[in-house]
TORKERO-224530 format. One record per residue (C-alpha): residue number from 1; residue in three letters; x, y, z. Coordinates in nm, 4 decimals, always signed. Layout:
<drenvo><seq>NUM</seq><type>ala</type><x>X</x><y>Y</y><z>Z</z></drenvo>
...
***
This chain:
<drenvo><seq>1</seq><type>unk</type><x>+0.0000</x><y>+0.0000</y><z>+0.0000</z></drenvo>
<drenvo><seq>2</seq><type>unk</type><x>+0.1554</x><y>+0.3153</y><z>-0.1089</z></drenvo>
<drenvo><seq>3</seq><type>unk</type><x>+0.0415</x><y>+0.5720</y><z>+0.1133</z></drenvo>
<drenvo><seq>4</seq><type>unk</type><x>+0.1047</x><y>+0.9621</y><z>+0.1744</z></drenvo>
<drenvo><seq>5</seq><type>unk</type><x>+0.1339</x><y>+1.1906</y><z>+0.4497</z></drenvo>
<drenvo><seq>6</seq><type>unk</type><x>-0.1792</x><y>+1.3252</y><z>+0.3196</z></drenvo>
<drenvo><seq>7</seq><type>unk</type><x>-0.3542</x><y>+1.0000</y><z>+0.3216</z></drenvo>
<drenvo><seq>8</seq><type>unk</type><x>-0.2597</x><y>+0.8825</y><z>+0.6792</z></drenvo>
<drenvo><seq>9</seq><type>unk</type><x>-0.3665</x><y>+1.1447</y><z>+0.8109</z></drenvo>
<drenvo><seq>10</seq><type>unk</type><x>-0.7095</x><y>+1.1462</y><z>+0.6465</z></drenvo>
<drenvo><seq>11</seq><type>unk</type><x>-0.7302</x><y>+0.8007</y><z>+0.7312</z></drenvo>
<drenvo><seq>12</seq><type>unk</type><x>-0.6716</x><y>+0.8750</y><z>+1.0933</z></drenvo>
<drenvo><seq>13</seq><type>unk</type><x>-0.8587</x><y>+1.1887</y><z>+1.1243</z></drenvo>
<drenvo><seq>14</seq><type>unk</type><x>-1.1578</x><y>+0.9677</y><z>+0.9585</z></drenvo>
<drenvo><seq>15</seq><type>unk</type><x>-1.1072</x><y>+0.6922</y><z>+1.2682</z></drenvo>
<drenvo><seq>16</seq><type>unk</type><x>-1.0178</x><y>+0.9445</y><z>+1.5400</z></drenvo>
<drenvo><seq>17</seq><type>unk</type><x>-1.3375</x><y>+1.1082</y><z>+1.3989</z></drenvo>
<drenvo><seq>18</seq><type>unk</type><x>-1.6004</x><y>+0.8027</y><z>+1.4412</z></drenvo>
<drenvo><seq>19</seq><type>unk</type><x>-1.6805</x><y>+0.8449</y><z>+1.1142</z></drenvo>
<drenvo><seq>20</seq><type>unk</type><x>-1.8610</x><y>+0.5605</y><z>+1.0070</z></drenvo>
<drenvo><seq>21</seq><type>unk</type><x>-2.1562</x><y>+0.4572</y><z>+0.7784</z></drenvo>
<drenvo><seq>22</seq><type>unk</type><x>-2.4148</x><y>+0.6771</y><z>+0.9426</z></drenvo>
<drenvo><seq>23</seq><type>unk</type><x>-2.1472</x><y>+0.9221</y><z>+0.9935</z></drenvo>
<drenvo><seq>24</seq><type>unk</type><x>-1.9702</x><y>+1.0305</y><z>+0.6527</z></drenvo>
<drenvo><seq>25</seq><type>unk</type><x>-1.6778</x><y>+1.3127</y><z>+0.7310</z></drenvo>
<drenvo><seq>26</seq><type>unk</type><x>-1.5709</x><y>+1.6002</y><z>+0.4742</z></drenvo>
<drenvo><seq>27</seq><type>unk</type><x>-1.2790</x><y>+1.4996</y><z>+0.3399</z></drenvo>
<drenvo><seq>28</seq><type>unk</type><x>-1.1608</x><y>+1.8840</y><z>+0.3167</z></drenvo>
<drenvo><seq>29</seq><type>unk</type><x>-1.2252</x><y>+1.9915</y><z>+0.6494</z></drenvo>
<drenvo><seq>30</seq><type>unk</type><x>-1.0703</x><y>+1.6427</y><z>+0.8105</z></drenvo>
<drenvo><seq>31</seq><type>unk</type><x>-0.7901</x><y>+1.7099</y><z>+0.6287</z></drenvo>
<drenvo><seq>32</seq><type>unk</type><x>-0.7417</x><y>+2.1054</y><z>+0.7023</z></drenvo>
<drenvo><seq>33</seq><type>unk</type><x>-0.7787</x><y>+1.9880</y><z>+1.0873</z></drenvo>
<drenvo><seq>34</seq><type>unk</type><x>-0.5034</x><y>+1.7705</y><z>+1.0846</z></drenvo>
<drenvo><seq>35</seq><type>unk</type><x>-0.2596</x><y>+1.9253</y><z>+0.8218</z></drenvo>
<drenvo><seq>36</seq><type>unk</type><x>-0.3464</x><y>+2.3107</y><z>+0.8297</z></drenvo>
<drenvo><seq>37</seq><type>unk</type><x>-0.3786</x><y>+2.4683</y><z>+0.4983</z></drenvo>
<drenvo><seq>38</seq><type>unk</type><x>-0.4711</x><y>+2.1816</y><z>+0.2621</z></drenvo>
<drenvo><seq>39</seq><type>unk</type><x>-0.6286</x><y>+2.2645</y><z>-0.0971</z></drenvo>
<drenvo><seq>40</seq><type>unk</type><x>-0.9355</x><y>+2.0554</y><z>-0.1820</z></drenvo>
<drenvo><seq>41</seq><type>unk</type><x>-0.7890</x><y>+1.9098</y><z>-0.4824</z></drenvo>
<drenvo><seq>42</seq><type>unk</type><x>-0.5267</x><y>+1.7406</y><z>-0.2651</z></drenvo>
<drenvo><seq>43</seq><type>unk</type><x>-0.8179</x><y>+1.6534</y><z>-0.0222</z></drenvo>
<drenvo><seq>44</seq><type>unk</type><x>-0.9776</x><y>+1.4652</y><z>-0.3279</z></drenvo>
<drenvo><seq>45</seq><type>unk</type><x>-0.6902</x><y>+1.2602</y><z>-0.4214</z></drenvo>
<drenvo><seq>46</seq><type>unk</type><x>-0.6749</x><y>+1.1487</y><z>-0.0713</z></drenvo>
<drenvo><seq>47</seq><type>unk</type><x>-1.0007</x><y>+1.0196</y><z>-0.0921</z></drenvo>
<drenvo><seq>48</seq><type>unk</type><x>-0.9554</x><y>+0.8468</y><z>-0.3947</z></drenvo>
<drenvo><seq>49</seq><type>unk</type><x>-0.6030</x><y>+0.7064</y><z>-0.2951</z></drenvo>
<drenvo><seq>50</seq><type>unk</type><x>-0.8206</x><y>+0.5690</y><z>+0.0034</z></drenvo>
<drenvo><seq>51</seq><type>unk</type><x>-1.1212</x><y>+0.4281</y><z>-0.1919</z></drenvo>
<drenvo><seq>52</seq><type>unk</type><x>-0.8929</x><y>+0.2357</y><z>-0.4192</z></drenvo>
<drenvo><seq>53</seq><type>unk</type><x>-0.7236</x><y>+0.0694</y><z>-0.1654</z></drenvo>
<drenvo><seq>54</seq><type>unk</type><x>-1.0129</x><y>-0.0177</y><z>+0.0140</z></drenvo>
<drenvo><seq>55</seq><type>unk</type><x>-0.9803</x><y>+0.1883</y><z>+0.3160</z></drenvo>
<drenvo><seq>56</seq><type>unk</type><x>-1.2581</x><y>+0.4133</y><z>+0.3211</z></drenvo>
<drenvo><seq>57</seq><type>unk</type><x>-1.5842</x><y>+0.4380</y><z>+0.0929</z></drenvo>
<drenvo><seq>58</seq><type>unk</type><x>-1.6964</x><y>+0.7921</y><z>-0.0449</z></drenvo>
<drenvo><seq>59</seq><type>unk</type><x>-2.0589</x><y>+0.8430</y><z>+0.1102</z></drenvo>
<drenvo><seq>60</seq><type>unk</type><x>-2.3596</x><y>+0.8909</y><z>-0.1474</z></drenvo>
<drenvo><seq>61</seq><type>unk</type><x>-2.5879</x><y>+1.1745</y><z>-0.0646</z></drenvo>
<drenvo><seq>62</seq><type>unk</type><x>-2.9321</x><y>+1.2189</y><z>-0.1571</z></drenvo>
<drenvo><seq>63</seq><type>unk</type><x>-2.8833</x><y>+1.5872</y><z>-0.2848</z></drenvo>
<drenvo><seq>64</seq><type>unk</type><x>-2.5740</x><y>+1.6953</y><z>-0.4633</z></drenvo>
<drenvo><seq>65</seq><type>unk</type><x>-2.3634</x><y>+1.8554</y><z>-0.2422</z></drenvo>
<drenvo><seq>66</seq><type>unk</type><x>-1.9985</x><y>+2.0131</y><z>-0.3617</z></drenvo>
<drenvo><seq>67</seq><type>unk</type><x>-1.8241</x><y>+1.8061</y><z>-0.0228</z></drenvo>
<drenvo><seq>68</seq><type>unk</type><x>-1.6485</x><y>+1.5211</y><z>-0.0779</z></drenvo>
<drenvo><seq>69</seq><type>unk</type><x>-1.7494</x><y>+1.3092</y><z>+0.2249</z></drenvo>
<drenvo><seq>70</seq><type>unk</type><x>-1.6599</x><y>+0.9779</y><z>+0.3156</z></drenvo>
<drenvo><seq>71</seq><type>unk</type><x>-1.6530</x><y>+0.7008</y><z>+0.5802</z></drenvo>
<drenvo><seq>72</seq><type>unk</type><x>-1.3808</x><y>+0.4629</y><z>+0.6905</z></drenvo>
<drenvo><seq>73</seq><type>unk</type><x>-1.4141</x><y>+0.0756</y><z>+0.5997</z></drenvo>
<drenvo><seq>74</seq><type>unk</type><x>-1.3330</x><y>-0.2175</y><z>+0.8302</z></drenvo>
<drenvo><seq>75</seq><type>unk</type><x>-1.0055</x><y>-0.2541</y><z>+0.6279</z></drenvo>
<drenvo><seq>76</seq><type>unk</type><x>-0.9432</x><y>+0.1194</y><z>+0.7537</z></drenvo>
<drenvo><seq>77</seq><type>unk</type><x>-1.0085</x><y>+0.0999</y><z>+1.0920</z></drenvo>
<drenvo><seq>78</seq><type>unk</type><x>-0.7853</x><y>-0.2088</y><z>+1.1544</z></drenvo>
<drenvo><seq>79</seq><type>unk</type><x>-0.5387</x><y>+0.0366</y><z>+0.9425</z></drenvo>
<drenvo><seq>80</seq><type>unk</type><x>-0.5275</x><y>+0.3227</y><z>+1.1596</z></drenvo>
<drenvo><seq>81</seq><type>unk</type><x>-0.5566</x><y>+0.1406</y><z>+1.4210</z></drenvo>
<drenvo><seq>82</seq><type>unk</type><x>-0.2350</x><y>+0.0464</y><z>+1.3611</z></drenvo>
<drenvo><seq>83</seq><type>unk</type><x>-0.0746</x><y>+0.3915</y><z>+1.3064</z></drenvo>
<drenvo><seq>84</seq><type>unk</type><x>-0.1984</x><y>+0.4994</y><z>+1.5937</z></drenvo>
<drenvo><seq>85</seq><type>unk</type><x>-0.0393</x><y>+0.2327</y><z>+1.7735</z></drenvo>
<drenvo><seq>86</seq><type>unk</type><x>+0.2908</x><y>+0.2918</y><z>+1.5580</z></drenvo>
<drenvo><seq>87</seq><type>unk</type><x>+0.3116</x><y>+0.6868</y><z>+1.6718</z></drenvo>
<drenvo><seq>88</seq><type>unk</type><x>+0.2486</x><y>+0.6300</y><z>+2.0210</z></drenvo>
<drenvo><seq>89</seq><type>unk</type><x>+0.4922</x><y>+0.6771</y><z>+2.2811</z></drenvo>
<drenvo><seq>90</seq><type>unk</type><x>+0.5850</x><y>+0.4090</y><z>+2.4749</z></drenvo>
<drenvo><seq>91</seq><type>unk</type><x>+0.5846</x><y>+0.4067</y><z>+2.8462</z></drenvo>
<drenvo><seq>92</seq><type>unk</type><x>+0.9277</x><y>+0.2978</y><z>+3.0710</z></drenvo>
<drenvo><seq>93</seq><type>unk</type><x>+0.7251</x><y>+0.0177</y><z>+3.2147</z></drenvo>
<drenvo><seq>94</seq><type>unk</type><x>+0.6928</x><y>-0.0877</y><z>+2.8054</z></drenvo>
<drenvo><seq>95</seq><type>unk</type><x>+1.0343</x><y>-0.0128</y><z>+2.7237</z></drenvo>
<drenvo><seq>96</seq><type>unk</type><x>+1.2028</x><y>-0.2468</y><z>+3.0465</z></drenvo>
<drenvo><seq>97</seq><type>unk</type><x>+0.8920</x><y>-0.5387</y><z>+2.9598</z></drenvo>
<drenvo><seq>98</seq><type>unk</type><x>+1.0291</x><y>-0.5343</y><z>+2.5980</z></drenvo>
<drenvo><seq>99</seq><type>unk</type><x>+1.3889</x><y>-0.6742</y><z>+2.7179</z></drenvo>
<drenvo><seq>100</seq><type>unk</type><x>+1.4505</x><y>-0.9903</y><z>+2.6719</z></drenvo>
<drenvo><seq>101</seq><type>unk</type><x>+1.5740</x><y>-1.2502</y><z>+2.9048</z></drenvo>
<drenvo><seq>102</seq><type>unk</type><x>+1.9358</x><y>-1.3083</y><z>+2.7468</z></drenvo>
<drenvo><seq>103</seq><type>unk</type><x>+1.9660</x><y>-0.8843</y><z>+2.8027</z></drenvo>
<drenvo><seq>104</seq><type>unk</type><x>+1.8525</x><y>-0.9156</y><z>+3.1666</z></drenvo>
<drenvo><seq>105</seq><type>unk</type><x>+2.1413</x><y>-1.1777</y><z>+3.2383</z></drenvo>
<drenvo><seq>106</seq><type>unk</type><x>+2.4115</x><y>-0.9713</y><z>+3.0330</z></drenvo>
<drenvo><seq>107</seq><type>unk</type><x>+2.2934</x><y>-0.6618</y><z>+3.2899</z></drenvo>
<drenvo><seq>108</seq><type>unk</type><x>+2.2842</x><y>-0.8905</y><z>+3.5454</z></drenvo>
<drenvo><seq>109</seq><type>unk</type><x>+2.6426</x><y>-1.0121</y><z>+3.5008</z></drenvo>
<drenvo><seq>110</seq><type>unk</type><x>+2.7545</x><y>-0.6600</y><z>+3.4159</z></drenvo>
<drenvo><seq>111</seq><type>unk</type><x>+2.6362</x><y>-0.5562</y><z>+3.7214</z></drenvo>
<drenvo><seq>112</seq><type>unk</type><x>+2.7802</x><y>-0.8562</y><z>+3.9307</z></drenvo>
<drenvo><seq>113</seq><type>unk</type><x>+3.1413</x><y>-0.7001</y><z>+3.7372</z></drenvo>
<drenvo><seq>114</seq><type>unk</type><x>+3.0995</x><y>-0.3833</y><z>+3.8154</z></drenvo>
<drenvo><seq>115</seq><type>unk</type><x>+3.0281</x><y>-0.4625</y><z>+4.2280</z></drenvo>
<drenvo><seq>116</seq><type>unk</type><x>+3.3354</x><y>-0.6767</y><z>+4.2484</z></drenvo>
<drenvo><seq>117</seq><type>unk</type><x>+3.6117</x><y>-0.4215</y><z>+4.0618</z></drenvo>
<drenvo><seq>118</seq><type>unk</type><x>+3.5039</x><y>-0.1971</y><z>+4.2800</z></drenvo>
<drenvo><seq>119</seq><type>unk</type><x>+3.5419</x><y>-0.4208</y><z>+4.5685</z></drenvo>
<drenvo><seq>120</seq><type>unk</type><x>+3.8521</x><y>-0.5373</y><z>+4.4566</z></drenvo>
<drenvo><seq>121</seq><type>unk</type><x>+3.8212</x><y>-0.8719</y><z>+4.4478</z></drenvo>
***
């Protein structure tokens, strides 16, 4: 999946956003939120980048309407679900449960080095 900066963060801003069947978002306006000053052209190629790959499905109205809305697919949830996991920031207690065993001993040992040099023993 070939994906832009643009596109993420539509995709995002479209799960952050609860914006589901019932609840179509405009694609311009989710994007101007999340990137500042965003043209509507780029806005639309977003939205089509995301419809082709499955991501998110462009909303039919019953009147025409000049917004480009759209809601995010099951494909697109599980998606940005896993940005948003990606750009979090892990917590110490993460970091130190993320060692592995073979590391622990190495500190362990290095420690154990460390106590008797400065021992001297």
């Amino acid at each position: 999946m070939n994906l832009n900066a643009h596109d993420t963060a539509l995709l995002v801003a479209l799960r952050k956003s609860n914006h589901f069947k019932a609840n179509p978002g405009d694609v311009t306006e989710l994007l101007k939120d999340a990137m500042g000053d965003v043209g509507p052209s780029e806005g639309q190629s977003s939205a089509r980048r995301l419809h082709a790959n499955g991501l998110a499905v462009f909303a039919e109205l019953d009147e025409p309407s000049e917004k480009t809305l759209m809601r995010i697919s099951d494909d697109g949830i599980a998606f940005a679900d896993r940005l948003i996991e990606a750009s979090r920031k892990r917590r110490l207690g993460e970091h130190i449960h993320s060692v592995t065993r073979s590391d622990w001993i190495a500190i362990g040992a290095f420690v154990v080095s460390v106590i008797a040099f400065v021992r001297g023993g």
